[in-house]
N, C-alpha and C positions, 0 to 999 in steps of 0.2 A: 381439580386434581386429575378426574378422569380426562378432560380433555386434555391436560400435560402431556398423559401418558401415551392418547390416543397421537396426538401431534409428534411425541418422539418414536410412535412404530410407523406412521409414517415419513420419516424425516429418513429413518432405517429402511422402510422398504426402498423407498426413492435411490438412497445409495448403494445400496445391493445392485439395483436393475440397473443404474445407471454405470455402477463396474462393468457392464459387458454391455456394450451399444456396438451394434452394426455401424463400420464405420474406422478413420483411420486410430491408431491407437493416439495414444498421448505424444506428440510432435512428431508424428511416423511421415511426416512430411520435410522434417528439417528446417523448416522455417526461423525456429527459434536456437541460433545457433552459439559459437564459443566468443566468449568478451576474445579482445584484441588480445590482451595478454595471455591469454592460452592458445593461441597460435604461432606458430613457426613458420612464415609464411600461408600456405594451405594446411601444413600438416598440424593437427590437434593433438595439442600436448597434455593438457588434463584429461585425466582419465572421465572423467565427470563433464566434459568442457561442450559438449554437446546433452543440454537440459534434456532431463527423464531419459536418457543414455547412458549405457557405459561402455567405453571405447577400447580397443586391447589393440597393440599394434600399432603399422604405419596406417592411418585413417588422416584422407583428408577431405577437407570441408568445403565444396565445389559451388561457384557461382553460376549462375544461367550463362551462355556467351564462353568461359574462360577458356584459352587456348592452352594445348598439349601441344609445342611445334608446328605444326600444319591444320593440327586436328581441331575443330573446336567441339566442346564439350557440352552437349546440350542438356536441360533439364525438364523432366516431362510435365513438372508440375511445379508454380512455383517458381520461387528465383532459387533455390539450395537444392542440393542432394550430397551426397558422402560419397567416398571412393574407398575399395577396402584394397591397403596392398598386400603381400605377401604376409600371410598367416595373420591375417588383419581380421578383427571380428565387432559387431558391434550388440548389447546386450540391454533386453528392457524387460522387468518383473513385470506382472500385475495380476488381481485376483480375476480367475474364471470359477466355472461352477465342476464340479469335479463329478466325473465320469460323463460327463458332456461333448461334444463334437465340435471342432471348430476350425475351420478353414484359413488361413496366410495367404492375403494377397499384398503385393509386391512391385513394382517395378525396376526391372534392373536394364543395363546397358554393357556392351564389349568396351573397352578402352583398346589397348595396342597390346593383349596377350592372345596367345594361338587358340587353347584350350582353356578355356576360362569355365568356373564351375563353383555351387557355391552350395554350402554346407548349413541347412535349416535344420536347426534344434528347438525342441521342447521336451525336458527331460520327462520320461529319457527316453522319449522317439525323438530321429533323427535319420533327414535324408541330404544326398548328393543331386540337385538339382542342375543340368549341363545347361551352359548359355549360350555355346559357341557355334550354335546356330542361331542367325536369325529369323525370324518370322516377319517382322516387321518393317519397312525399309524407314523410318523414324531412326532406328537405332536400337530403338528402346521397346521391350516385350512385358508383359505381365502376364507373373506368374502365381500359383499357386499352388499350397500345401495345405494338407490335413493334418490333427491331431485330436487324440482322444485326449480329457485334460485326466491325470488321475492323483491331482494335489487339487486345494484350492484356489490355490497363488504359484504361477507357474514361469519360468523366466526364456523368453523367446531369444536365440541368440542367431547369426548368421553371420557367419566363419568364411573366410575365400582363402581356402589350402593350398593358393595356388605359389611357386615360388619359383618367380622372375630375376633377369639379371636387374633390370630394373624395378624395384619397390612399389612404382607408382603406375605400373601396369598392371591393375586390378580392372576390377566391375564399379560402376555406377551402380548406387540405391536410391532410392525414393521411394513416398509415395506406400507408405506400410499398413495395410487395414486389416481388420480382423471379421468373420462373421461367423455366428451360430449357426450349427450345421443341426436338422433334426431327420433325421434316420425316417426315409419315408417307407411306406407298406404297400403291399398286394392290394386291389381291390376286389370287389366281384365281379369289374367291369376291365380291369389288367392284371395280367397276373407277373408284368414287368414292374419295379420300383423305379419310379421317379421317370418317367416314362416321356412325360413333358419336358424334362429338364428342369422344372421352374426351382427345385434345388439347388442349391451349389454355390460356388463364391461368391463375397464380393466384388463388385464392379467399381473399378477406380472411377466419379465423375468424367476426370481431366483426361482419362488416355481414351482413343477412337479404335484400339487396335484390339476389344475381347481381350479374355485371362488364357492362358496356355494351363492344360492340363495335363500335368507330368504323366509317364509310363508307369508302372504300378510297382515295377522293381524300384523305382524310388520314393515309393509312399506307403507306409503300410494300412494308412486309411485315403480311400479317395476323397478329394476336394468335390466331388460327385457323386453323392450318394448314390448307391444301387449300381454303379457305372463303374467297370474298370477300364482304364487305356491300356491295351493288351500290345501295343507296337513298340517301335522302338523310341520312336519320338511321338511328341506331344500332340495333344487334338487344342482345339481353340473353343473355348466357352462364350458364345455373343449375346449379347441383350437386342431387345427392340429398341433402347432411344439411340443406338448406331447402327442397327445391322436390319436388314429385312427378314422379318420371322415369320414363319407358318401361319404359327399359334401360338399365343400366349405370350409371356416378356421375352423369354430365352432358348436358346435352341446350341447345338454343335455345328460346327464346320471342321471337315475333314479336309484337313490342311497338307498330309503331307502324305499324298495318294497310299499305295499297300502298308506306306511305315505310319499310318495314323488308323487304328482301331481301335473299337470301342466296344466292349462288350459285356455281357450280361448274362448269368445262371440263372436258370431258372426251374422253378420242381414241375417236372410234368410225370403224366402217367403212361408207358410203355405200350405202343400199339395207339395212343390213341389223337387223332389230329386236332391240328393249332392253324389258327389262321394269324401272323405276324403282319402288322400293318404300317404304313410309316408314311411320311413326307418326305420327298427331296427336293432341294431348293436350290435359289443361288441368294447370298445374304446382303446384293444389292452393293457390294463393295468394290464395283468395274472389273470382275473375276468373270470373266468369257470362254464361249467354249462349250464343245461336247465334254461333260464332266459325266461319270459314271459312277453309283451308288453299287457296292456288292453287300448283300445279305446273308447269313447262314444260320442253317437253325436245324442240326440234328443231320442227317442226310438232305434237306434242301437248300438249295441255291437259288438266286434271282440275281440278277445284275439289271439294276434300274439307269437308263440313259437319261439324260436331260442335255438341253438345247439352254446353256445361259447365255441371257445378251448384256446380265453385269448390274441391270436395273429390279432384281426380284422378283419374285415369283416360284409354283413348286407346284407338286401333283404328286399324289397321289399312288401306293405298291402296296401291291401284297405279296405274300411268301407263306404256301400250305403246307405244310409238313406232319410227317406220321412221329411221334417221339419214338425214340430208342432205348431210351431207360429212365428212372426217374430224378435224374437232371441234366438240364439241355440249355447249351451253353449256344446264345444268341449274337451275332457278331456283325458289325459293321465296319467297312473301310471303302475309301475310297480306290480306284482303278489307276490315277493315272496324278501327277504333278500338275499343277495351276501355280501361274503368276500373274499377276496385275501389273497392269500397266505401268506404276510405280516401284515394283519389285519386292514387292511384301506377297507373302507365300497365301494363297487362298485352296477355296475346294466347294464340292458341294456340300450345300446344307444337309443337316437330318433333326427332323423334329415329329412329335407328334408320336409316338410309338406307342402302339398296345398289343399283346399278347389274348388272347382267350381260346379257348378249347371251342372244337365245332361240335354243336350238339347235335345228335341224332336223333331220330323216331323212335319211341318207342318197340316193340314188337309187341302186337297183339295176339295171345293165344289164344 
C-alpha cells in the first residue's frame, strides 16, 4: 500500500515538473498540422485544425519552399510554419507555476506588409512587438517576451492587428519555446544582476541568428532579468554554440549602434566610488570594423574601441565613477551601425560585467 501511494506522488511529481520544461511548447513548431479536410487550400478552416491550437481568423498553414508570386516562403525549422492575416491570431493554454517568470521565445518572418507587428498576450500582460525591421538577412528573427504567470494555467495567444488590402500579408510563425526565468540577485562580489548574462531566454536549436530583446516600452518584464533595453530597438541575446563569447554560455551584442541600449539601476551610496568593469567583443559572426562600446554610470563616461576582424575575440574596460545618489543607473550602447557581409545587422559584444564599490584605508587615529 505504501509503496502505491509512494509510486502515485511520484507519478504526480513527474507531471507537475514535466508541465513546464525548458523547451518548445506542445507543437510550437507546427509540425503536426490540419487533416486535408480542414483546409481551404493553405487557409485553416477548423478552428481546432492545427493540434494543441486554436486558430481565430484568416491563418494559413505554410509549407517549407511555397511560393507567394515571386516570393518564396522559407521555414526556419522544420517543414511547416503558420501565417497570420489580418486580425489573425493563434491561441494555446497550459499549466505554468503561478507568480513565476517566464520568457516567449518565437521565430517570426515579414511576408509582403510595410509595417508588420505582432500582439503577445498572456493574460493579462500584453505587448506590441515591431517586426518591420530586420536583423537577420535569413528573413527570419527571433524574438522574445516575458511574463510573470499570476494564474496557474495560463493561455498564450499572438494576435497580428495588422489589416492589409490583401489578407495573406501577414507574419510567418514558427518555432514557439517557453523558459523559466529565476530573478537573479546582488552578490558581494557584483553589486549588478545578472551581470554574465547566463539568464535569459530560450535558444531556438535550429535558428544561428541569437533572440532579439524587445525595448522595455514593450515588455513590462524583461526576457533579461536585471537588464533593461532602454532604446528604441532591440539588443540581440547570443549563446556560445553560435556566437563567440567572452565568458560563460551567453553574452549581448549591441546590434543597432545608439538605438540599441541596455541598462541597469543600481543602489549605490552618494559620494562614494565604483569601479564598472566589462568585456567587449566581436561574437565571431564576419561583423568587421572599428566598433565602439559607450559606458555610463552616474557622471562617468568611457567609450571602449575595438579593432573586429569578424573571427572573435574581446578585452578588457573599466569605468570609475563617484555615485550621485543612491541609485545609479548603468548604461550601455553601441556608437555606430555594423553589417555583415550578408546583411544581417551585427555590433560589438558586451559580456562579463561587474559593478563593486572601491574600498578605501582605514584612517588611523
Amino acid at each position: 500500500m505504501f509503496r502505491y501511494i509512494a509510486l502515485l506522488l511520484l507519478l504526480c511529481t513527474t507531471a507537475h515538473a514535466s508541465a513546464i520544461v525548458d523547451g518548445l511548447i506542445t507543437n510550437g513548431n507546427f509540425e503536426a498540422g490540419p487533416k486535408p479536410n480542414q483546409l481551404n487550400g493553405t487557409v485553416v478552416m477548423a478552428r481546432n485544425g492545427i493540434p494543441s491550437w486554436e486558430v481565430s481568423g484568416f491563418v494559413e498553414y505554410i509549407k517549407s519552399g511555397q511560393k507567394q508570386g515571386d516570393m518564396m516562403l522559407p521555414v526556419p525549422e522544420g517543414a511547416f510554419a503558420i501565417r497570420l492575416g489580418n486580425e489573425a491570431s493563434i491561441k494555446q493554454c497550459f499549466p505554468v507555476e503561478k507568480g513565476m517568470y517566464y520568457a516567449i521565445t518565437f521565430s517570426a518572418a515579414r511576408t509582403c506588409a510595410q509595417d508588420e507587428r505582432l500582439n503577445v498576450s498572456v493574460t493579462p500582460e500584453w505587448g506590441v512587438l515591431p517586426i518591420q525591421t530586420m536583423y537577420s538577412s535569413s528573413g527570419w528573427d527571433s524574438h522574445a517576451w516575458a511574463f510573470k504567470a499570476k494564474f496557474d494555467r495560463v493561455c498564450l495567444v499572438i494576435h497580428n492587428p495588422g489589416v492589409e488590402e490583401d489578407p495573406a500579408c501577414g507574419p510567418l510563425i514558427d518555432s514557439i519555446a517557453m523558459r523559466t526565468l529565476y530573478p537573479p540577485r546582488i552578490t558581494n562580489t557584483n553589486l549588478l544582476k545578472n551581470g554574465d548574462f547566463e539568464e535569459g531566454p530560450y535558444f531556438l536549436p535550429e535558428t544561428t541568428s541569437g533572440v532579439l530583446i524587445p525595448p522595455n516600452i514593450e515588455d513590462d518584464h524583461s526576457p533579461l532579468p536585471g537588464w533593461i533595453v532602454e532604446s528604441l530597438k532591440a539588443i540581440k541575446y547570443i549563446d556560445s554554440h553560435h556566437f563567440s563569447i567572452p565568458k560563460g554560455r551567453r553574452a549581448v551584442e549591441l546590434v543597432a549602434g545608439k538605438e540599441s541600449a541596455l541598462g541597469q539601476v543600481v543602489r549605490t551610496i552618494p559620494g562614494k566610488t565604483y569601479t564598472l568593469a566589462f568585456s567587449v567583443g566581436d561574437a565571431a559572426n564576419k561583423c568587421v570594423g572599428l566598433m565602439t562600446v559607450e559606458a555610463y554610470a552616474a557622471r562617468g563616461i568611457v567609450r571602449v574601441p575595438y579593432v573586429s576582424k569578424g573571427t572573435g575575440g574581446f578585452k578588457r574596460a573599466v569605468l570609475k565613477f563617484a555615485a550621485v545618489s543612491n541609485r545609479t543607473r548603468v548604461v550601455f550602447l553601441g556608437s555606430f551601425y555594423h553589417m555583415t557581409t550578408d546583411g544581417s545587422l551585427c555590433g560589438p559584444v558586451v559580456d562579463d560585467v561587474t559593478l563593486i564599490s572601491t574600498r578605501t584605508r582605514p584612517l588611523h587615529m
